[in-house]
C-alpha positions as CSV (number, residue, x, y, z in Angstrom):
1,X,0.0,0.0,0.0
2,X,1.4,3.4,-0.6
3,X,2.0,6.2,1.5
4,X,-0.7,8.5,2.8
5,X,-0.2,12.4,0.9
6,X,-0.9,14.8,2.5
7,X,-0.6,18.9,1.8
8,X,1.5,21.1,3.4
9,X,-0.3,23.8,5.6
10,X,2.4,26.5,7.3
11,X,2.2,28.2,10.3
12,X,2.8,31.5,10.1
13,X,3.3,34.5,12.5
14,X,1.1,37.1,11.1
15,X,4.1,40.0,10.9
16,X,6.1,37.2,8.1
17,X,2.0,36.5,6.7
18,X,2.7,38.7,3.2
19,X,5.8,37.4,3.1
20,X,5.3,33.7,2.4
21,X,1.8,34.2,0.8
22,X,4.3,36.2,-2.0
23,X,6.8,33.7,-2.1
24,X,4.0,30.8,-2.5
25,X,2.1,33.0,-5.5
26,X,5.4,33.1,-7.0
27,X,6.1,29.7,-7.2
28,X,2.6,28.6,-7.9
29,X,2.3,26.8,-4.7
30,X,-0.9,28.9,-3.0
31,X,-4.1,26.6,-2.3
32,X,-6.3,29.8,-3.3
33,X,-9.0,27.6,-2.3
34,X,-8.2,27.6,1.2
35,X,-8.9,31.2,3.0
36,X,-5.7,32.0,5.4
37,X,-7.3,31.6,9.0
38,X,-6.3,31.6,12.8
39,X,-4.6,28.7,13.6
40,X,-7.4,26.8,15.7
41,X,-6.2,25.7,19.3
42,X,-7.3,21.8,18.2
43,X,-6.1,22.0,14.6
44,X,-4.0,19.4,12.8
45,X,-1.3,18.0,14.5
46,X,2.0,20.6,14.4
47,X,5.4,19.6,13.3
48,X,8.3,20.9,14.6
49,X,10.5,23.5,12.7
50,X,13.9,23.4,11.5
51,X,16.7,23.5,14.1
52,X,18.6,26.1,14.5
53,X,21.9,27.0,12.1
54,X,24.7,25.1,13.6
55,X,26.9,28.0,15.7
56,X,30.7,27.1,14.5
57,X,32.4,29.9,16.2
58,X,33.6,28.1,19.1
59,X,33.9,28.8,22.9
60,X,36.4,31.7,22.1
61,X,33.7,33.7,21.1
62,X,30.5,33.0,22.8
63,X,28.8,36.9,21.8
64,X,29.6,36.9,18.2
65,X,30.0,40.3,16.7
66,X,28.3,39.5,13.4
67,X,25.2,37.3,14.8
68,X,22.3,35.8,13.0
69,X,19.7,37.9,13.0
70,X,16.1,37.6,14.8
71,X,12.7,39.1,13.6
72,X,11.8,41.6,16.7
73,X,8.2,41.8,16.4
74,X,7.7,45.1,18.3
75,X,10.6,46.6,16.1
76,X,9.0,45.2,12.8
77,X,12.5,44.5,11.7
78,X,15.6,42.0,11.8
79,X,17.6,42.8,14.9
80,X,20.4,41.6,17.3
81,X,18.9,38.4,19.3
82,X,20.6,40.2,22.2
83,X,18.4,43.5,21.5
84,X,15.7,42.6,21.5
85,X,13.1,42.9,24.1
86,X,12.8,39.9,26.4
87,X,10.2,41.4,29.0
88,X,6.8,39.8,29.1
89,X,3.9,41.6,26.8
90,X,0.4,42.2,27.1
91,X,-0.8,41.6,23.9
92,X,-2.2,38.4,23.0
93,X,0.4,35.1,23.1
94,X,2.0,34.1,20.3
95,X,0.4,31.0,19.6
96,X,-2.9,33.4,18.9
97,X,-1.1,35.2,16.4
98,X,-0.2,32.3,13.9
99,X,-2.0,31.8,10.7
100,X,-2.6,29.1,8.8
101,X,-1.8,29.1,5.3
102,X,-2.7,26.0,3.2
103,X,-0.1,25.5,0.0
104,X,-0.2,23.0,-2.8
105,X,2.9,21.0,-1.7
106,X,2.3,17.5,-1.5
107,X,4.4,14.9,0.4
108,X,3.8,11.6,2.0
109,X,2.8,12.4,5.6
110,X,5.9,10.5,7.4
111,X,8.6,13.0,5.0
112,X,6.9,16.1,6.5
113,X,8.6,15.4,9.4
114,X,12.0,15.7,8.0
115,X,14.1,18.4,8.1
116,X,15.4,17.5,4.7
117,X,11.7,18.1,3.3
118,X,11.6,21.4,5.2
119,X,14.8,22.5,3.8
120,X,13.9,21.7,0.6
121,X,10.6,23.3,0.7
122,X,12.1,26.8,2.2
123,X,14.7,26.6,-0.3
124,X,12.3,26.4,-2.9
125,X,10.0,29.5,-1.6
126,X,13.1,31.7,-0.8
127,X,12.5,31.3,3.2
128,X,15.4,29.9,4.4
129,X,15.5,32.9,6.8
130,X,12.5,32.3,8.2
131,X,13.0,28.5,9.1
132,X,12.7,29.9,13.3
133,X,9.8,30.9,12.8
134,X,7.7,29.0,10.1
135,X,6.1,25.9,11.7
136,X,4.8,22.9,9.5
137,X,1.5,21.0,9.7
138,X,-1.0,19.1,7.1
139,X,-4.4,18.4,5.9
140,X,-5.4,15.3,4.4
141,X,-6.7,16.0,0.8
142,X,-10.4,14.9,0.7
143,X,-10.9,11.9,-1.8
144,X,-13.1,13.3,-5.1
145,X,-15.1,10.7,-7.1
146,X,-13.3,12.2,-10.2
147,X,-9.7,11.3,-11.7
148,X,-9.9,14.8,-12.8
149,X,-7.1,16.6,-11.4
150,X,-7.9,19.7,-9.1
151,X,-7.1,22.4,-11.0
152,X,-5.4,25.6,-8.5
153,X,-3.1,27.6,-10.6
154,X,-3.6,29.4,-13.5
155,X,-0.9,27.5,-15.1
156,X,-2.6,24.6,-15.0
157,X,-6.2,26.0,-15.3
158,X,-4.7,27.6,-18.8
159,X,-2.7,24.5,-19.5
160,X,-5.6,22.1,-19.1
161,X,-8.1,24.5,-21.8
162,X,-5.2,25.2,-24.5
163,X,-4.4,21.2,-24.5
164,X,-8.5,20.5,-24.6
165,X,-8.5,22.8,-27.6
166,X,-5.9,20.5,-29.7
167,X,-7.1,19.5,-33.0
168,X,-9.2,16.3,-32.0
169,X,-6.9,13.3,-32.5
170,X,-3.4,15.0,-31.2
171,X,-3.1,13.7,-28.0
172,X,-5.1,10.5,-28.7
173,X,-2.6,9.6,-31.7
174,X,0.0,9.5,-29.0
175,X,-2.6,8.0,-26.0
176,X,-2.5,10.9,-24.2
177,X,-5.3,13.0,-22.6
178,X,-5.1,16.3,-21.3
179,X,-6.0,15.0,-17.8
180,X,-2.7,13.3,-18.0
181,X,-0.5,15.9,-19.0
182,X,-2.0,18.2,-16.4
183,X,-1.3,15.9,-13.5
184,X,2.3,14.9,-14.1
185,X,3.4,18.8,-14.5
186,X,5.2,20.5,-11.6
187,X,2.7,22.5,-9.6
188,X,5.6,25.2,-8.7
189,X,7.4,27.8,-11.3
190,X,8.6,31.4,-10.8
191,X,7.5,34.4,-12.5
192,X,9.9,37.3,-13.3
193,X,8.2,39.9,-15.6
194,X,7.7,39.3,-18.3
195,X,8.9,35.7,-17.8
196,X,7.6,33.0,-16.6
197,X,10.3,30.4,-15.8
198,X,9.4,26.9,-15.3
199,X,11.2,24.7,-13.3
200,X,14.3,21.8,-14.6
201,X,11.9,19.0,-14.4
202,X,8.7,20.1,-16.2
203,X,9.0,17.7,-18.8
204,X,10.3,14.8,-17.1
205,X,8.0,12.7,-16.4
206,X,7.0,9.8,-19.1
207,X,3.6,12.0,-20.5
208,X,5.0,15.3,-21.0
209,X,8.4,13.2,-23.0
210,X,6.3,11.0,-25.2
211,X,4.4,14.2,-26.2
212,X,7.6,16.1,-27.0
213,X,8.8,13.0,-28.7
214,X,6.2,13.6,-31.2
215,X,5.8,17.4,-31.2
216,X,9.0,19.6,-30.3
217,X,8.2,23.0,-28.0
218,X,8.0,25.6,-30.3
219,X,6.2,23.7,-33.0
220,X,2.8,25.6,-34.2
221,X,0.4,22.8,-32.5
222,X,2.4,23.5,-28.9
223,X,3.0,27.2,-29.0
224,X,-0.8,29.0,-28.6
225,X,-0.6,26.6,-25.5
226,X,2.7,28.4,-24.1
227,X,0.8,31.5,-25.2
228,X,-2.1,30.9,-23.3
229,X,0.3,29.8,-20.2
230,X,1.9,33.3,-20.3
231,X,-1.6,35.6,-20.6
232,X,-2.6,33.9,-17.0
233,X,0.4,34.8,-14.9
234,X,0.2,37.9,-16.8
235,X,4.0,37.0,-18.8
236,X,4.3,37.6,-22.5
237,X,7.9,34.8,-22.3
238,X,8.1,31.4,-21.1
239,X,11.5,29.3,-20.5
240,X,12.4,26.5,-18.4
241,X,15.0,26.6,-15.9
242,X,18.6,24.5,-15.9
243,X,21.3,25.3,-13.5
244,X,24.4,26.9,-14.0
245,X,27.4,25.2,-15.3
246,X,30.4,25.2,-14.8
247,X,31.7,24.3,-17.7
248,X,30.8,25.5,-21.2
249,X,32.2,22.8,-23.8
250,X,32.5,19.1,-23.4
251,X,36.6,20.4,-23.6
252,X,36.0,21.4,-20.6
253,X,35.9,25.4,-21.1
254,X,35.4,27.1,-18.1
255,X,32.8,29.2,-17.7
256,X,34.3,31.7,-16.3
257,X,31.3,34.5,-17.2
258,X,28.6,32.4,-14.9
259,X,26.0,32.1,-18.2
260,X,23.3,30.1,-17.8
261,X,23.8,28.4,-21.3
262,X,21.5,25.4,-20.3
263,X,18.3,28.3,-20.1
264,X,16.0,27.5,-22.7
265,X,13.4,30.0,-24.1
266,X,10.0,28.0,-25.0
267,X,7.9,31.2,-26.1
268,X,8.8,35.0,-26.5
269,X,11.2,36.5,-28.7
270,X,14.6,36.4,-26.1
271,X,16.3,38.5,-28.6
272,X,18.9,37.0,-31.3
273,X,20.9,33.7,-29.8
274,X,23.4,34.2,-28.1
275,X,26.9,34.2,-29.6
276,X,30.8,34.2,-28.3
277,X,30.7,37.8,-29.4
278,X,27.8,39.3,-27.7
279,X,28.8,37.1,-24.3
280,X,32.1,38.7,-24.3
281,X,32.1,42.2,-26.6
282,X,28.1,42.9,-26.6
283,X,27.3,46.4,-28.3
284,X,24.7,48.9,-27.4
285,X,22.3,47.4,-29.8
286,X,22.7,43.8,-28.7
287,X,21.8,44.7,-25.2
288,X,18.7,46.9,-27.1
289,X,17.4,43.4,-29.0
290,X,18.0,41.5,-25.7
291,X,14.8,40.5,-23.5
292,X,15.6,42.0,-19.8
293,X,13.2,40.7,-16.9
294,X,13.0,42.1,-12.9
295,X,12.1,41.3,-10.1
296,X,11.9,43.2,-6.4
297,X,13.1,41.7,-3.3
298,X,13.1,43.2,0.1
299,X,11.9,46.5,-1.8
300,X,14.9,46.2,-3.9
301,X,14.9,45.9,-7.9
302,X,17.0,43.8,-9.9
303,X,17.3,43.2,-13.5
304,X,19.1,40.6,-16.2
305,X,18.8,39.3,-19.3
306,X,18.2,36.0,-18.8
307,X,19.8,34.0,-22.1
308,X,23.0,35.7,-20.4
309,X,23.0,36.1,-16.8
310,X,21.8,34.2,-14.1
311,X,19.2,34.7,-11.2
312,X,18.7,32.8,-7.6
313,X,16.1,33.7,-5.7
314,X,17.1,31.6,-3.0
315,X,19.8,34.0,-1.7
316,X,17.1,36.5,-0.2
317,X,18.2,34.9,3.0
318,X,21.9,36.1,2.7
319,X,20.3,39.5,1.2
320,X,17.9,40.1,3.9
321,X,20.7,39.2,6.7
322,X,23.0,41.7,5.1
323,X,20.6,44.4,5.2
324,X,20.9,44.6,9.0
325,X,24.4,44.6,9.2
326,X,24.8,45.3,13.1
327,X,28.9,46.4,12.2
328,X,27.4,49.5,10.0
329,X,27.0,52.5,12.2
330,X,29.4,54.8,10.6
331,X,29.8,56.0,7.1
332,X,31.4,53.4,4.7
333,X,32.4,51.5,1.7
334,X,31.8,47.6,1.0
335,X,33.8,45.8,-1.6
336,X,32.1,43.2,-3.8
337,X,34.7,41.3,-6.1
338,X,32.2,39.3,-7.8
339,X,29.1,41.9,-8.1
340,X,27.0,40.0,-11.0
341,X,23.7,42.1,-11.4
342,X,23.7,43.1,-7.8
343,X,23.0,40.7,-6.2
344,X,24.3,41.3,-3.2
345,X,26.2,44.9,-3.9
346,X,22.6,46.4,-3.7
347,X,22.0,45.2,-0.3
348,X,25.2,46.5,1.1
349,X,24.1,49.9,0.1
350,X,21.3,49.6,1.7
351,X,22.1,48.2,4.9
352,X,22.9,49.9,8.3
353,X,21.4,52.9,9.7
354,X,23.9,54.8,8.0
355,X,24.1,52.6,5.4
356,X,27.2,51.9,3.2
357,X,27.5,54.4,1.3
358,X,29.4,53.4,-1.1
359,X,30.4,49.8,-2.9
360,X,32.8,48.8,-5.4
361,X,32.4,46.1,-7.6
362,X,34.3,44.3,-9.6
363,X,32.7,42.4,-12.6
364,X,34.0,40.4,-15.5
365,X,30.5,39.5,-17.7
366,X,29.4,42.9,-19.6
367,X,25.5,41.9,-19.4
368,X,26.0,41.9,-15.9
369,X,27.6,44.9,-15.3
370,X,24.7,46.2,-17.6
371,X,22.2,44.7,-15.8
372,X,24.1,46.3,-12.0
373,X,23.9,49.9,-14.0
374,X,20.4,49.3,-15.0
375,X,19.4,48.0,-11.3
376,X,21.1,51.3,-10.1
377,X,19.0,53.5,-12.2
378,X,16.0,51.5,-11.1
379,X,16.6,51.7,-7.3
380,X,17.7,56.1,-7.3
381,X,21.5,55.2,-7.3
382,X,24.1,56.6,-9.1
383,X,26.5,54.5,-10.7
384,X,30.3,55.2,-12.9
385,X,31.1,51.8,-15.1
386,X,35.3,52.2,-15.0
387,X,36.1,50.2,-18.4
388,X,39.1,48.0,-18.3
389,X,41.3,50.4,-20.4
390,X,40.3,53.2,-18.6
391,X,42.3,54.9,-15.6
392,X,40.9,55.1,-12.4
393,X,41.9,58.5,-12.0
394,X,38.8,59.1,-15.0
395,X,36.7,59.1,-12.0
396,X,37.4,63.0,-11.3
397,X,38.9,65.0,-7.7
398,X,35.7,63.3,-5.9
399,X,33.5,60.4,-5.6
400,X,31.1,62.4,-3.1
401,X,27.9,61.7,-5.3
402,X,28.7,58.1,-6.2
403,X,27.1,55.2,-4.7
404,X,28.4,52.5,-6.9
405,X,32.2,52.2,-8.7
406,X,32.2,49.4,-11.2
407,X,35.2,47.9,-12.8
408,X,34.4,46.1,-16.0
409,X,37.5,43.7,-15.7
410,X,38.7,40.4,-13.7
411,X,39.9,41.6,-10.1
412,X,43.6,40.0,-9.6
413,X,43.8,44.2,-9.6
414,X,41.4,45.4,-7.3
415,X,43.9,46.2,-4.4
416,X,45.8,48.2,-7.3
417,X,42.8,49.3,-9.3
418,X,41.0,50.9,-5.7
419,X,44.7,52.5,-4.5
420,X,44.7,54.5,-8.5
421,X,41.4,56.2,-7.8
422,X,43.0,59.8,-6.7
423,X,40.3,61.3,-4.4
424,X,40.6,61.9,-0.7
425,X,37.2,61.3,0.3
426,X,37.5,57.7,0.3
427,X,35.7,55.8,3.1
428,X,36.7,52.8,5.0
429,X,36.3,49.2,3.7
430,X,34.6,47.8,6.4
431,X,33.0,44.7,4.2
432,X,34.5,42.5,1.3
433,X,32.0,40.2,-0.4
434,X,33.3,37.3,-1.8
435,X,30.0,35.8,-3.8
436,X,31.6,33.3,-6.5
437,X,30.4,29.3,-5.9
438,X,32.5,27.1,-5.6
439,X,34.7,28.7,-4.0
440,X,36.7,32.2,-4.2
441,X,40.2,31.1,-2.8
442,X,42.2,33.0,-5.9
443,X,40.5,36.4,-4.0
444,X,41.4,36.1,-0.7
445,X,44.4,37.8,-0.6
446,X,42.9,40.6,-2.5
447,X,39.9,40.9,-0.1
448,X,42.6,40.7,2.9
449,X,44.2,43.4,2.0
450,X,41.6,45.9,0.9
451,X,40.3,45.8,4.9
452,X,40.8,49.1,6.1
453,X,43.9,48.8,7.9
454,X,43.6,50.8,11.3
455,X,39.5,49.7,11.9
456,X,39.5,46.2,10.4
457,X,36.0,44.6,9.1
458,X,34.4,41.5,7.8
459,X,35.1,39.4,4.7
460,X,31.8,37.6,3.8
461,X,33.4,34.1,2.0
462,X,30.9,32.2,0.2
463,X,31.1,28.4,-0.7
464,X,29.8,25.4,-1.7
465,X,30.6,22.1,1.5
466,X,29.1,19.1,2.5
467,X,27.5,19.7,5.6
468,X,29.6,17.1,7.5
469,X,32.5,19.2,6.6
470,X,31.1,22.3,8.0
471,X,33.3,22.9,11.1
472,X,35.8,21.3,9.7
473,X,36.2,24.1,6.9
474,X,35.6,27.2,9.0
475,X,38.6,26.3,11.0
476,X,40.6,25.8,7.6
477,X,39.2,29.5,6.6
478,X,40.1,31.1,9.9
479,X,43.6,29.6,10.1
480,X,44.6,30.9,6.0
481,X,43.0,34.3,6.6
482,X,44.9,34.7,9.4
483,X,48.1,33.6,7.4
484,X,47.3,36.4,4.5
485,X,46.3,39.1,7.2
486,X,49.8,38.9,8.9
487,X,52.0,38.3,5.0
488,X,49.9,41.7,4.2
489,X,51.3,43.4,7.5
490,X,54.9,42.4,7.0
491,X,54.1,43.2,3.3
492,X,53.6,46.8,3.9
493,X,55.7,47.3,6.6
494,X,53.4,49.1,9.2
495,X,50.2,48.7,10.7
496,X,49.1,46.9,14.2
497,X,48.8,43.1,14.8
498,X,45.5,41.6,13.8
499,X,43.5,38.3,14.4
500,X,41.3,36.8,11.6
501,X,38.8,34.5,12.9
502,X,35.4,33.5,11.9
503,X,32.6,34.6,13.7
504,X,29.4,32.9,12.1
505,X,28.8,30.2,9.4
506,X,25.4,31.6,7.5
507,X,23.6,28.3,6.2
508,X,21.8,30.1,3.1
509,X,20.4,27.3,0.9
510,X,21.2,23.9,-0.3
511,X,23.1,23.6,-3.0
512,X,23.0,20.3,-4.1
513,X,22.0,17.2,-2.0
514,X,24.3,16.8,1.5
515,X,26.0,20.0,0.1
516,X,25.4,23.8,1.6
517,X,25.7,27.0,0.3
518,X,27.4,28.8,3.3
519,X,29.1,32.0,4.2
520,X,31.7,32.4,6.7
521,X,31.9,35.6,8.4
522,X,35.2,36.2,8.7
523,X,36.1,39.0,11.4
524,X,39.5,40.9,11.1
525,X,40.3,43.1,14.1
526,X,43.3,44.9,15.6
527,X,44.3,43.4,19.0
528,X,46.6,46.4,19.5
């Protein structure tokens, strides 16, 4: 006998409410159906959340200085565990306050349990950062006399009547019914206007490939379907998704511009295909004829073209965590050697209740230092795009009105590149971003030495371990930054001792089955 199925229902505190009932709209995953409602005292049974992220900073540093941030109800915002008010309130108990929110996520009921189903499904919606505070539960799907699937999406409501429009004998001549088709397609997908992106395994199951065995995606019987598809989540482009490789050619190429070659368009003009001259030496007109989509997260815009840059929307929880940076309290500059679009630069500026003011990027891949300069524009900022045979002196005497400094170029320069720029209203680095997955080892040296040197700062190391290797690795981190910090002192000759040790491991999604994407917080401070 098989499992019992069951759907997901999540618990939600009613400040984080608009938050997941975006993120499930966006992947397709509401039960519009089901009305969001109190949490009843004798509902279904609860399931416990996801642990907390391992702490890795060992006993040497019991208050970390960069800590993982809480939601402070009272303060509406994402705050310092220790700030945060601990005295007892009069307003009704949490437990009052939770809604429920019924999804379309099915699972057998014994895997809801897991935390390797929970991960998965926050991953999937973008909530990682939530995981404290998200509780799961289930409702038992009541049993319908019909083998007609439920339709709740549009996608499928619009997929079911363009494939029940087919000229009559289509699907039969290949014993398929639209009832089939329907059922075996991913209920989740994300829309990014004006694209709708659907996910890597739409097609895998054994319907969807003997119809595209007999009738390829952009043929003229498919295409008013993807059409229709598009009109209901109010898109005019459809692709599906593939990840990102890391290799371009079976030669082994790397791909050292991060394109996500494996993105197929299904329906929309993308623009012309994409070529080895338009990835590297793109002209004004290419990126005119190129299709550009947005999105806004944490009431922050970013834009790409997606045949040439790539998009994860499961790093909100890294974003989010940046934007309360409890180190920014005083006017400065971050440093972001692998900027892409944005993704993490624009937090940065935003962060702090000073905020950085300023960030410079470095970026390699033209389309995405056109799509950072386009997000700029999009969010108020001002932005200067420093070519790589241009001087850094083409900057002018000040950099007073700038928010963003790009350098179109690799950054084995950046120390050399940021020391050329001839202003003196420079501010202190006190944040180096080191974004690139795998790993960024070939930076670290840089990012070590572009630290302000008297005040110190963070360097924000992203990678890609096994989780069993987690403590194991940010001991390995700590011990080689603390190498390059002390080589860049004797180096230069002057400056005070420092210690380099990392102060928090940031779990931010999964990257791959047993494998994390992390950052380690690594904390650089004079002990003189």
């Amino acid at each position: 006998m098989e499992d019992a199925h069951a759907t997901v229902v999540l618990l939600v505190p009613k400040q984080h409410v608009k938050t997941v009932k975006s993120a499930l709209e966006n992947t397709g995953q509401l039960d519009k159906s089901s009305k969001i409602t109190p949490e009843p005292k004798d509902g279904n049974p609860r399931v416990t959340n996801l642990p907390p992220t391992p702490d890795t900073s060992g006993d040497q540093n019991p208050i970390p200085e960069f800590p993982q941030l809480k939601f402070d109800v009272a303060r509406g915002e994402y705050v310092d565990p220790s700030t945060m008010d601990t005295q007892p309130q009069n307003h009704e108990d949490t437990e009052e306050q939770r809604m429920r929110m019924a999804t379309m996520i099915s699972c057998p009921v014994d895997e809801i349990t897991t935390e390797k189903f929970q991960t998965s499904v926050l991953d999937n919606l973008a909530l990682r950062h939530l995981a404290q505070d998200i509780t799961f539960s289930y409702q038992m799907p009541v049993p319908s006399p019909s083998s007609t699937p439920i339709l709740r999406t549009p996608v499928q409501r619009a997929m079911n009547e363009a494939l029940s429009r087919l000229p009559e004998g289509i699907l039969a001549s290949v014993e398929l019914t639209p009832e089939m088709l329907v059922g075996d397609f991913p209920d989740g997908y994300s829309l990014y206007k004006p694209m709708l992106l659907l996910p890597h395994n739409a097609f895998s199951s054994e319907t969807w490939t003997k119809l595209l065995s007999a009738y390829a995606l952009d043929s003229s019987l498919i295409q008013p379907m993807w059409q229709r598809i598009a009109e209901s989540v109010g898109a005019t482009h459809v692709a599906i998704n593939a990840p990102i490789p890391l290799q371009t050619t079976a030669q082994g190429e790397e791909n050292i511009l991060r394109s996500p070659v494996n993105l197929t368009p299904i329906f929309g003009d993308f623009g012309p295909a994409p070529t080895k001259e338009t990835m590297a030496s793109p002209t004004a007109a290419d990126f005119e004829e190129a299709l550009w989509v947005t999105t806004k997260q944490n009431g922050i815009w970013q834009t790409w073209a997606p045949v040439y840059t790539m998009f994860s929307r499961g790093n909100i929880r890294e974003k989010t965590r940046i934007l309360e940076l409890p180190s920014v309290s005083e006017p400065s500059a971050a440093v972001d050697l692998y900027a892409g679009i944005g993704y993490f630069a624009f937090s940065y500026r935003k962060s702090g209740l000073n905020g950085v003011k300023r960030v410079l990027c470095w970026e390699l891949n033209p389309w995405s230092v056109e799509g950072l300069r386009r997000g700029t524009k999009m969010n108020g900022w001002t932005c200067r795009i420093i070519r790589e045979d241009e001087s850094p002196a083409s900057l002018g005497p000040t950099l007073e009105d700038i928010d963003f400094v790009v350098f179109q170029k690799n950054n084995e320069t950046a120390e050399q590149d940021y020391a050329a720029i001839g202003t003196e209203d420079k501010l202190p680095i006190h944040h180096v971003n080191l974004g690139l997955l795998p790993t960024s080892t070939l930076s670290w040296t840089t990012a070590a030495a572009m630290l302000d040197q008297e005040l110190g700062g963070w360097i924000h190391v992203h990678e890609n371990v096994k989780a069993s290797l987690m403590g194991a690795r940010s001991q390995e981190i700590g011990i080689e930054f603390q190498k390059l910090v002390d080589e860049h002192k004797d180096k230069v000759g002057k400056g005070k001792q420092k210690r380099a040790v990392v102060e928090h491991v940031e779990v931010v999604k999964m990257y791959a089955p047993a494998v994390c994407h992390l950052v380690f917080d690594v904390h650089v401070e004079n002990l003189e």
